[in-house]
N, C-alpha and C positions, 0 to 999 in steps of 0.2 A: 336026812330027817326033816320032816315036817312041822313047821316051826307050828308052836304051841304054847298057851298060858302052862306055866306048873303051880301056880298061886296066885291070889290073890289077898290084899289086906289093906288094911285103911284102920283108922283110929280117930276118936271125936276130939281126941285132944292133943294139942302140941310134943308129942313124947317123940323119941328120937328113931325108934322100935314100933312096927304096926302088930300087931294080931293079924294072924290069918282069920280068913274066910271062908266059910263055901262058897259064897259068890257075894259081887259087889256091884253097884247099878252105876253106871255113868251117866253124867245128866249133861246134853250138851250145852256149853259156854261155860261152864260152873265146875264139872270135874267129878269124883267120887261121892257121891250121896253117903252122909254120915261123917267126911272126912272132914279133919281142921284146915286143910287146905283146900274147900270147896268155895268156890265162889266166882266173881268176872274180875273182882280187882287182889292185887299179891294180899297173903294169907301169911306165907314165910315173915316172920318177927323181927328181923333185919331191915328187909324190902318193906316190910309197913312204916318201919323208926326212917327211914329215907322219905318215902313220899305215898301214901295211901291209897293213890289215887291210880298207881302203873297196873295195867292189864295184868291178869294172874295168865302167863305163860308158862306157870309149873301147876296146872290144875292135877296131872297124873304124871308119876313116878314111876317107870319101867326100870329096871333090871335085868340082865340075861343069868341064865342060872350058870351059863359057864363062867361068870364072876365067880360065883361061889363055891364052886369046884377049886378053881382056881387059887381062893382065897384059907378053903380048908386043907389044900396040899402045902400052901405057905404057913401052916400051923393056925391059921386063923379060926376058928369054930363060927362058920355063920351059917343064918338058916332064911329063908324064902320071910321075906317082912324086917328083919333084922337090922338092914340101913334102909327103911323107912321107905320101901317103895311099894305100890300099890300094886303093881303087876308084873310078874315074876315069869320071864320067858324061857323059852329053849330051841334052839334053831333060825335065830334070827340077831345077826351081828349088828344089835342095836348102834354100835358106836361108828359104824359105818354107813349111818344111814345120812342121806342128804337134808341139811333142813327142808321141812315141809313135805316128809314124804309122810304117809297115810298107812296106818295099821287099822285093818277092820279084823275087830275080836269079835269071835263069835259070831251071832246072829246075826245083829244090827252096829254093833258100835263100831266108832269109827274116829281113832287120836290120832292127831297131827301132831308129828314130834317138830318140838320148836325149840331145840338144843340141850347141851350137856348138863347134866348137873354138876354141881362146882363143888364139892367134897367139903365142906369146912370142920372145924376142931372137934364138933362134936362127934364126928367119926373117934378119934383116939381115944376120947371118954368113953365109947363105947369098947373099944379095947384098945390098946395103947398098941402103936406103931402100925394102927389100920391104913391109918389117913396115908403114910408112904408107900402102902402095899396097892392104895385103887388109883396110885400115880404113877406114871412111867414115863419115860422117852422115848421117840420114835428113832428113825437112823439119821436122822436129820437133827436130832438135839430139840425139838418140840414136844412140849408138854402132853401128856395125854391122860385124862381124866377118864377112868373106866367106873365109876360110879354110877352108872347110867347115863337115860334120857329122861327130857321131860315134854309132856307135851301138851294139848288142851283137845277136848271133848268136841266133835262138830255133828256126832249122831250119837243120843241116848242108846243104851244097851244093858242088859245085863252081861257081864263076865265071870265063867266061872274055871277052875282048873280041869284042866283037859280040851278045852275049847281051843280050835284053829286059827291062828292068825294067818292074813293075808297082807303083803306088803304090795303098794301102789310110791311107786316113784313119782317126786313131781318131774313136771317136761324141765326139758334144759334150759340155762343152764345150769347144775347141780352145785348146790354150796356146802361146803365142808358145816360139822355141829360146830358150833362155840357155846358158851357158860350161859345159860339164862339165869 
């Protein structure tokens, strides 16, 4: 399969849950036009109560939708926007990607994933026993956070569902994601 958006969603406000879209614009350095987490410095309410001033490395919020497959055969009910990701994929093992590698959606845009997202509580408020379902261990007893990726704008674009993703590896040598 050829890897592909199946949604996309953003929200102007702090909420845990995005609305979908027909489509969404990325703005490069800044991240989703209209979203609460747009901007050059952290937006996330945690990362601001620390220091205001740290580069926003979580401007976009991807998702693969075989999470959600995944997550709705474990009894879970979730749907494309649900834990708060802006773009919603299919055919592309986001959690396998090297940091710094390069997703060009659609036309023109163009996200550098710059690591995992790190799942916090507010996952279980959204349904209780989530937050252990987008955790696992590898065979080696190492944590694996399947909540997605995140990563920041470096070419404006519109994106919309059904548009093609292209993935760009950085050159060697390749580094495993960690938590942004």
């Amino acid at each position: 399969m050829k890897p592909v958006v199946t949604a996309v969603s953003r929200s102007a406000s702090h909420t845990f849950s995005k609305p979908n879209q027909d489509g969404i614009r990325l703005l490069a350095g800044l991240g989703v036009e209209g979203d609460a987490h747009l901007g050059k410095t952290v937006k996330h309410r945690s990362r601001v109560a620390r220091d205001p001033s740290q580069p926003n490395l979580r401007q976009v919020h991807l998702i693969h939708s075989e999470l959600h497959d995944e997550l709705r055969t474990a009894g879970f009910p979730v749907s494309p926007g649900d834990l708060g990701e802006n773009i919603t994929t299919r055919g592309v093992d986001l959690l396998a990607l090297p940091t710094g590698s390069r997703l060009h959606v659609g036309d023109t845009a163009v996200v550098e994933v710059t690591g995992l997202r790190n799942p916090c509580l507010q996952i279980d408020r959204f349904q209780s026993g989530l937050m252990a379902a987008v955790l696992d261990r590898d065979d080696d007893g190492h944590l694996v956070r399947k909540a997605g990726v995140m990563g920041v704008v470096l070419v404006d674009g519109e994106v919309r569902p059904g548009d093609p993703i292209r993935v760009e590896l950085p050159p060697p040598p390749h580094h495993r994601l960690a938590p942004v």
